[in-house]
N, C-alpha and C positions, 0 to 999 in steps of 0.2 A: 502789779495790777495796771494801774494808768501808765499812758505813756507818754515821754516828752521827746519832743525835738526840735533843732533851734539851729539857725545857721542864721552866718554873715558870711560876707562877701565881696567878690563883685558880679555875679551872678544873677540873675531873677529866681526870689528864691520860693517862689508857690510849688511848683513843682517836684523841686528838691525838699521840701515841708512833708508833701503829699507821701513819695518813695519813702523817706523815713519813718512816717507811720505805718505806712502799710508793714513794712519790717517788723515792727511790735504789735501786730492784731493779735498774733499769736500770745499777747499778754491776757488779753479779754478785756473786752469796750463792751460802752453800749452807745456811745455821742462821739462825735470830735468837733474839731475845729484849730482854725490858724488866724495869724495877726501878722499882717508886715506893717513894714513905715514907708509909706511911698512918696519918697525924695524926689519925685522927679514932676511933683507937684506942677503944673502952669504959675498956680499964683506962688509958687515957692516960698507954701507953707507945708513941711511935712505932717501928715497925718495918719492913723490906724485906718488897715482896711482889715476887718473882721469878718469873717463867714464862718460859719457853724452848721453841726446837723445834727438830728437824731438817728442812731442807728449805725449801719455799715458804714466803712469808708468811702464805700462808692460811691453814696449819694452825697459825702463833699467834696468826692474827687469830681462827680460831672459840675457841680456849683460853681467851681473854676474851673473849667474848663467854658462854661458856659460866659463869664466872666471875673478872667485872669486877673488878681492882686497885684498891683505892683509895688517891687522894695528889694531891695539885697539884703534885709535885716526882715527876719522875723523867727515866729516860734509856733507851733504847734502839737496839740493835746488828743489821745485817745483816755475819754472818762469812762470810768467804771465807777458806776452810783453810790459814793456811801452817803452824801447829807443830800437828799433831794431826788425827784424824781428822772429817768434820764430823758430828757427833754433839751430843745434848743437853747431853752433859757440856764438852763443850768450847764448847760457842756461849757470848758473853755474856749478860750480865755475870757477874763472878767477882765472889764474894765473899772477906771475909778471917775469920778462925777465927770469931769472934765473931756474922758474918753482919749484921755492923751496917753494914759499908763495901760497895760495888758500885762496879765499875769497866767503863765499857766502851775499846775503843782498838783503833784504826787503827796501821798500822803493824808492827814488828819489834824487837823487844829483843835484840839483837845479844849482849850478856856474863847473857842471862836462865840459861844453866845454872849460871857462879859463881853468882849473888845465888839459885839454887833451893838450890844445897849452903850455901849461909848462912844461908838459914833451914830447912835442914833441921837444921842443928846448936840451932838453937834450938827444935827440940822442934816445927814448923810442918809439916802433913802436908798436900802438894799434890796435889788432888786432878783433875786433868786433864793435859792434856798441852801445854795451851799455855805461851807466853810473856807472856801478860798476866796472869795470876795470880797473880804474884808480886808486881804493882803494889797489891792492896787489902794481903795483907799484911804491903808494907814499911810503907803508909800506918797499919796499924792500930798497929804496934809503934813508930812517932812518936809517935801520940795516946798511946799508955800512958806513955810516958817523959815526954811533953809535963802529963801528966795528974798523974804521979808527979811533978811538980814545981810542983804547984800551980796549975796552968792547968786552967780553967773549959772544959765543953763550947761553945767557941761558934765564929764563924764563922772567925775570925783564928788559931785553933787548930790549926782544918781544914785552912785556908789554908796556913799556916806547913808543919804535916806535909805535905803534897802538894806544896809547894815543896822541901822537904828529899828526898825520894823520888825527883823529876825530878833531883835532882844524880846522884844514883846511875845511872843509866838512861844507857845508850848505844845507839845506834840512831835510827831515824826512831818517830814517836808521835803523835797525838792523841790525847786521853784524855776523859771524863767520867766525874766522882766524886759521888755522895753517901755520906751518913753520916747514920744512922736519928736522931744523938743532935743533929746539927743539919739538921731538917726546914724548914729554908727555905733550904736556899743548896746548890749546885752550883758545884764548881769544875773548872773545863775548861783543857786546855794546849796546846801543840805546837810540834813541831819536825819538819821538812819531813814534813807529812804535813796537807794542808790543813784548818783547822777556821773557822767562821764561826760570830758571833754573832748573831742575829736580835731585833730590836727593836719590842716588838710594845706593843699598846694595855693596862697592865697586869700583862703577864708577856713571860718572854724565853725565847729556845732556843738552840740551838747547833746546829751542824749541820755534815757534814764535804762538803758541796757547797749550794750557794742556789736550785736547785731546790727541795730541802725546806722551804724558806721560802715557796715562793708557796703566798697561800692565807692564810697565816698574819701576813704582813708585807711589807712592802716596802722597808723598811730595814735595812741587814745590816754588818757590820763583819768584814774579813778578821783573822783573829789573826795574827799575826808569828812567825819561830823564834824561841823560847824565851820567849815569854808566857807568862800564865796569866793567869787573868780568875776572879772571883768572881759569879756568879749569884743574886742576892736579888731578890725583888719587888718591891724599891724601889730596884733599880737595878743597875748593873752596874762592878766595883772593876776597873783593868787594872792588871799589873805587869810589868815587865822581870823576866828572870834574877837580878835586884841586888835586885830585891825596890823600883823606884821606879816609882813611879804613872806612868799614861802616859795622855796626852790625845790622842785621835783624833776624826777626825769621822768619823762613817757614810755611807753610799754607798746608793745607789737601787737596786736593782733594774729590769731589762728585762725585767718577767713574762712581757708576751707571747711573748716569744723563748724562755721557759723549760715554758710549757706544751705538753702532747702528748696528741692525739687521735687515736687508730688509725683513726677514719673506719670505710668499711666495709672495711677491708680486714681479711685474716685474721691478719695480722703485721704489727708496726713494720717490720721489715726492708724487706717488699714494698711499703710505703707510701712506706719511705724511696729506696726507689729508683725509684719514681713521682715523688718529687721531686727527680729530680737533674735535671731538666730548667731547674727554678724554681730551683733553687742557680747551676745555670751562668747564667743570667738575671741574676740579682740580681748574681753577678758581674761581667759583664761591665755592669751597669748601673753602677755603682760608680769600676769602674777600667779600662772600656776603653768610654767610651761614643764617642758620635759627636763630640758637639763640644767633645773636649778642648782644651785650651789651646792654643796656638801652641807648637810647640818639646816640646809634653809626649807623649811613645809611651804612658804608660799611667801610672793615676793613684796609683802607691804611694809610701806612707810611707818613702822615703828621699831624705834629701840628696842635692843634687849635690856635695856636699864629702867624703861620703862614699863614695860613687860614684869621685870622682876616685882615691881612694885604694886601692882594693878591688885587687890581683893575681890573688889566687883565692881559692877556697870551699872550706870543711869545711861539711858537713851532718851532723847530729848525730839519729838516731832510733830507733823501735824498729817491729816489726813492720809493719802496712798503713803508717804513716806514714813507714817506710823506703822503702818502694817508691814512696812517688809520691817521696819524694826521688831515688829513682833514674832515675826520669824526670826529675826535672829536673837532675840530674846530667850528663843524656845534652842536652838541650835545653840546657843553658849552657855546654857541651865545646865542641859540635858547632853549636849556631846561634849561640850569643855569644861564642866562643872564650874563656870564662873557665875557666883549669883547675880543678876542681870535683871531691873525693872525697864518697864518701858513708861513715859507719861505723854501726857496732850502737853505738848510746849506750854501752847495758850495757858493751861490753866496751873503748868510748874512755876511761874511765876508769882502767880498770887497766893502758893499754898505749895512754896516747895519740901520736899522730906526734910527729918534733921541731919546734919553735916554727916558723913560719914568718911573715916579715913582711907586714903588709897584707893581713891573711888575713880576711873573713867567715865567722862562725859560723852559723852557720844551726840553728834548733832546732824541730824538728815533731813535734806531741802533738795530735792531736785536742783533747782535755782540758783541754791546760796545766797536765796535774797528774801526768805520768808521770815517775815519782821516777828512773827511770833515766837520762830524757834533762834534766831538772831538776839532778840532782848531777855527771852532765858537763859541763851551762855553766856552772855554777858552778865547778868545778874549773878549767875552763879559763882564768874568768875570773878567778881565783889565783892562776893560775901566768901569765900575759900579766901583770896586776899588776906582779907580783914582778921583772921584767925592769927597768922605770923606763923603760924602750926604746919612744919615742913609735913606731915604727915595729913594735909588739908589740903596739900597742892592742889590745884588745880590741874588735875591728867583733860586733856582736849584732843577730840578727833572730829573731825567733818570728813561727812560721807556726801557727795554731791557730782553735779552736771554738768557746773560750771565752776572751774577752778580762776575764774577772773572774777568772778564774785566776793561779793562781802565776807560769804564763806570763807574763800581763799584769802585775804589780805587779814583777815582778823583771827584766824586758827592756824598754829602751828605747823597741825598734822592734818592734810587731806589728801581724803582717797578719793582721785578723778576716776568716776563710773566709766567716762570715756563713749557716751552712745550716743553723742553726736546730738546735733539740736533736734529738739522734740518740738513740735509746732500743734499738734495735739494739745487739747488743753486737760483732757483724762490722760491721764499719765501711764505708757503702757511698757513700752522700752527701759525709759528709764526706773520703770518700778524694777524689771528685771535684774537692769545693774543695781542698784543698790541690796534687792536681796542678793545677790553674789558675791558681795563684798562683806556680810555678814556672813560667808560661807569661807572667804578670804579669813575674817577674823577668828572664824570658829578652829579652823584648821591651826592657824597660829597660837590661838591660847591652849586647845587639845597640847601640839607639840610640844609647848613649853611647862605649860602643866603634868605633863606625864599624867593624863586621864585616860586616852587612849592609848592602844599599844600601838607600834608605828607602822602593823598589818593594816588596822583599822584605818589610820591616817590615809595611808595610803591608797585602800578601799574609795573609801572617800572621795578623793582627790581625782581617783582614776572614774567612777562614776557620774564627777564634776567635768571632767573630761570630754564623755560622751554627748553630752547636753543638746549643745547645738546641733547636731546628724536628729536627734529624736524631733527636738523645736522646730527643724523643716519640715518633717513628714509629719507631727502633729501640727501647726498652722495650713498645709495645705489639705491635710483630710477636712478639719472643723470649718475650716472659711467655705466649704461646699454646703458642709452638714447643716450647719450659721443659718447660711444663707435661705435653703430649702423649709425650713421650719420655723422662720420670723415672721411670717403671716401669723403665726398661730397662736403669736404673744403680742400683736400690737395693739390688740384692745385692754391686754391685763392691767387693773390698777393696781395690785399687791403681789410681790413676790417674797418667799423667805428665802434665806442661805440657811444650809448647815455643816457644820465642817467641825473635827474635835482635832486636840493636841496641833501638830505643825499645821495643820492647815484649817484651823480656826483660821488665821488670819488672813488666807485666801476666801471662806468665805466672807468677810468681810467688806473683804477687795472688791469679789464679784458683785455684792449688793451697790455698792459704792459707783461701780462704772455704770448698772445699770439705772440706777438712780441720776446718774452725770449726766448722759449721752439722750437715755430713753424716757428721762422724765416718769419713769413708775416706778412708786414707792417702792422699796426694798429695803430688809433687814437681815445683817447677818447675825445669828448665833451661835453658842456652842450647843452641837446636836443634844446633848444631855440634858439644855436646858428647855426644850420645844415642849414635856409634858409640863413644866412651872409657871405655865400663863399661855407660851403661844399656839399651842396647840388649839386654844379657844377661836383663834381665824381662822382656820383651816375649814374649808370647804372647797368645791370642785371650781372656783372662780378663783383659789390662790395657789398656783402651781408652785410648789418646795425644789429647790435644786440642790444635790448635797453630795460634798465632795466627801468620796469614800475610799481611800488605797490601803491596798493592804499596809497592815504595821500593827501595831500594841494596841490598836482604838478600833480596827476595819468591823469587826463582829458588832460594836457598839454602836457604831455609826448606821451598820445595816437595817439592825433594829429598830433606831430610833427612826429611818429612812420609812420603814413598814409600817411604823407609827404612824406618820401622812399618808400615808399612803392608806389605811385602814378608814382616812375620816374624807376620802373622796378625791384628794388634792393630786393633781398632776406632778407627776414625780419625774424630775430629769435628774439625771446622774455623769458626775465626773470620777470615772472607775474605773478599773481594768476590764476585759473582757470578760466573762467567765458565768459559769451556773449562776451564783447570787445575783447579778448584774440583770437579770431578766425581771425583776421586781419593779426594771425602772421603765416607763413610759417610752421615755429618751435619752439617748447614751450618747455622752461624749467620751469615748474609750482615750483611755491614755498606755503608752508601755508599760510593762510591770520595771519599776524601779523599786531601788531601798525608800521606804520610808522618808527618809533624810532629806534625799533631793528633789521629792515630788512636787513641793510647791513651784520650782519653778515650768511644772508641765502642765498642774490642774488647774493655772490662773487663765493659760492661753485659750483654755476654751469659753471659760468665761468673759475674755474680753473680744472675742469674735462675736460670741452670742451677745452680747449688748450690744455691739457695733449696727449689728445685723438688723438688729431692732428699731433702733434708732436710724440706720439708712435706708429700709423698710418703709416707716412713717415717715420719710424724707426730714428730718429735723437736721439741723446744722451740727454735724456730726464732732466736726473739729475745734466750733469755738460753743459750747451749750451757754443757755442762754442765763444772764446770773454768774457766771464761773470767770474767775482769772485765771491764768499761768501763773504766774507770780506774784503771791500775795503777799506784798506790802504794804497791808495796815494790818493792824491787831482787829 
């Protein structure tokens, strides 16, 4: 969600502040701001120059420009609101009484109302409404005590108080600190709230994702829970919790993979689903090519030992990456016969199933940094632990975007989707890779389970094949189709989905984007369920859209289709061509495929029609308003 980035130097570093933010919008803000220490004082007294804004970047990238900070040390924040309104006063960084300390941070401070009444009793008047404010001044009333006892302004001071401060703190955090009275050093922390260090020719940064690093670096160090790291221009100090050094090597960077050009299009969004054609491609180039191995259905990262072992599946997620789990929930029931739940992360946490043996976890984040579905595999893998019960193991798979992610340093096994940075804050490519990978696994449990015959397999496989050739000629019919008949829905306040067996969870999807993007209410159901209460909305002011392909359910869906359609309600349809098809108002026609594979064709006209809607009404298509890319709080 929030974003951090922090450079030192010898550089002037507003500038370099500013680039690295903009790098992360594509998290989702709603404020920013920066803090340097400007050494180069007249009366050569370092001090904070702070500027903040509400809103875009732009209005604090003119603010300096208008008038440039000066410093080769500082830090700065893209906020996304959880305590407080987003306003100037609450954007970072926060200062403490003095104005000498700036903090910026990711994250949530969970017991932040005691430690506000503790320093309210000491005479400390808070002046916003967040929960990071209380972080500059617990930090500053260290340094006094620290100070009051004969300890010198310097880096190990700083160090020490911001070590002492992170005891107190509960919650999830990333942090960046300075202090005016030591104008060369930055101290950075965290605990599950991702932060990285960037290693540059010179001077160094931090940063709370490694996009902000390209440009700047290409070498990058993930921080650990409960690090902290000292920042000087000669170099960079790491510490454990316990306060003992710690030696790491640094990792590369895949820049290319991390940079993004909107081309000519008008939106990331619409660019990004111009290339789910090139995503299922590179997929299928990957792990389902032509001349796999003898014996191999498809080329993923799992054992056959693992495999052997596997009875059934938990999938663990949150939002778009719930629902292609729920596609592939339906795909490894029904084509692999593996019994497969899907749950909201969020709420498997506080209310997960009882143990069951030989069970696969499955974890899907786009990200690999959604702290929801993050601190339920980790709880899981706690409590499976704590059994000693070889038959409680722990089986771990992440399925994700970013294989330099949390995801990736903290699970065994992941499957890199591979579709390249998504700047889009609805998620439209990459929902694609991720149900493909669910089509990866279905193929793999099918083979080794001998559920299918290996006609069917291959059936399959060869249908998974075709994909992309259908994903070009269906994106450039519907981006016309979209576009022609989004006047027609930009004053609607309600819309239903309806969609049965696999592509229930497409409708879903579709109510979800245009809820994201277009701001009108939307709900998906299962078609069966519209006469057991929703049918009660239905009137000619709530237009029903219902995904209907031929298969086991097409005849039910119809019906239930006729069913809105009989109490007034505009009916748009995601269907094959054909005789039944004409029931529907507005047709987004898809190929006749199997059953099997059609979610990944019935979503794309749903996410054109939202787009459409939302670029219509001119709304901020790419970052909506309220929404992150990477959520990192609970």
């Amino acid at each position: 969600m929030c974003g951090i980035f922090a450079v030192i130097g010898s550089r002037e570093v507003s500038p370099l502040l500013i680039d690295g933010l903009r790098k992360l919008e594509y998290r989702g803000y709603d404020s920013a701001g920066i803090a340097t220490i400007d050494n180069f004082n007249k009366d050569q007294i370092e001090k904070l120059n702070v500027t903040k804004s509400k809103g875009k970047l732009i209005h604090l990238s003119n603010l300096i420009k208008k008038k440039p900070p000066k410093g080769h040390v500082g830090i700065a924040h893209t906020r996304w609101a959880t305590h407080g309104k987003p306003n100037e006063i609450n954007a970072h960084p926060h200062l403490d009484s003095s104005g000498q300390i700036a903090v910026v941070q990711n994250g949530i401070i969970e017991n932040y109302r005691d430690l506000s009444e503790s320093l309210k009793t000491k005479g400390i008047k808070l002046t916003s409404e967040t929960d990071t404010e209380i972080i500059p001044h617990l930090i500053g009333l260290e340094i006094e005590k620290s100070l009051a006892n004969g300890l010198s302004s310097n880096e190990q001071t700083f160090l020490k108080a911001v070590q002492k401060v992170l005891t107190l703190l509960e919650g999830t955090y990333s942090i960046a600190v300075i202090w005016s009275q030591v104008p060369n050093a930055i101290v950075v922390a965290m605990e599950q709230a991702p932060l990285v260090i960037g290693f540059g020719e010179g001077e160094f940064f931090c940063a709370s994702d490694t996009p902000a690093l390209v440009g700047f670096t290409s070498t990058f160090l993930p921080l650990r829970d409960h690090e902290i790291a000292l920042l000087t221009p000669l170099g960079i100090e790491l510490y454990d919790n316990e306060g003992n050094r710690q030696h790491r090597s640094p990792s590369l960077l895949k820049g290319t993979q991390l940079l993004a050009d909107k081309r000519n299009f008008r939106h990331f969004m619409l660019k990004e689903i111009y290339e789910q054609p090139e995503t299922a491609q590179q997929w299928i180039d990957r792990f389902l090519p032509m001349d796999l191995s003898s014996g191999n259905s498809v080329a993923l990262p799992i054992s056959k030992s693992t495999l052997e072992k596997i009875e059934q599946i938990q999938i663990l997620a949150c939002g778009t990456s719930r629902h292609a789990g729920m596609v592939g929930s339906y795909l490894l029931e029904q084509f692999s016969g593996v019994p497969t739940k899907v749950y909201f992360a969020s709420e498997f946490r506080y209310a997960p199933p009882p143990l069951s043996p030989n069970t696969l976890t499955i974890g899907v984040s786009q990200s690999g940094e959604t702290a929801d579905t993050l601190a339920a595999l980790r709880m899981e893998k706690e409590r499976r632990g704590a059994t000693k019960d070889a038959n409680y193991a722990f089986h771990q798979l992440g399925i994700t975007n970013r294989v330099d992610s949390s995801f990736g340093r903290e699970l065994d096994n992941v499957i890199d989707i591979g579709s390249g940075i998504e700047i889009g804050v609805a998620a439209t490519k990459t929902f694609l890779g991720q149900m493909l990978s669910f089509y990866g696994l279905t193929i793999l449990f099918a083979s080794h389970r001998k559920k299918r015959t290996p006609q069917e397999i291959l059936d399959l496989s060869n249908d998974l094949r075709l994909i992309p050739k259908q994903l070009t000629d269906l994106i450039k019919k519907h981006d016309s189709l979209s576009k022609e008949i989004a006047h027609l829905f930009a004053e609607t306040k309600d819309v239903i989905f309806l969609g049965r067996g696999i592509n229930y969870p497409i409708a879903l999807e579709g109510a979800l984007k245009l809820k994201e993007i277009s701001y009108i209410h939307a709900q998906g159901y299962p078609a069966g369920e519209l006469k057991h209460g929703p049918i009660a909305l239905l009137d000619q002011h709530v237009p029903v859209v219902s995904v209907a392909v031929p298969g086991v359910v097409y005849e039910k869906v119809l019906s239930n289709s006729q069913e809105a359609k009989a109490r007034d309600a505009r009916l748009i349809g995601v269907s094959t061509n054909g005789p039944e098809s004409e029931m529907f108002d507005e047709l987004f026609t898809i190929p006749k495929v199997t059953e099997w594979v059609s979610p990944l064709l019935t979503v794309v006209p749903l996410q054109l029609f939202s787009y459409h809607i939302a670029a219509h009404k001119g709304l901020d298509v790419d970052q909506p308003r309220n929404l992150a890319k990477s959520v990192t709080v609970e």
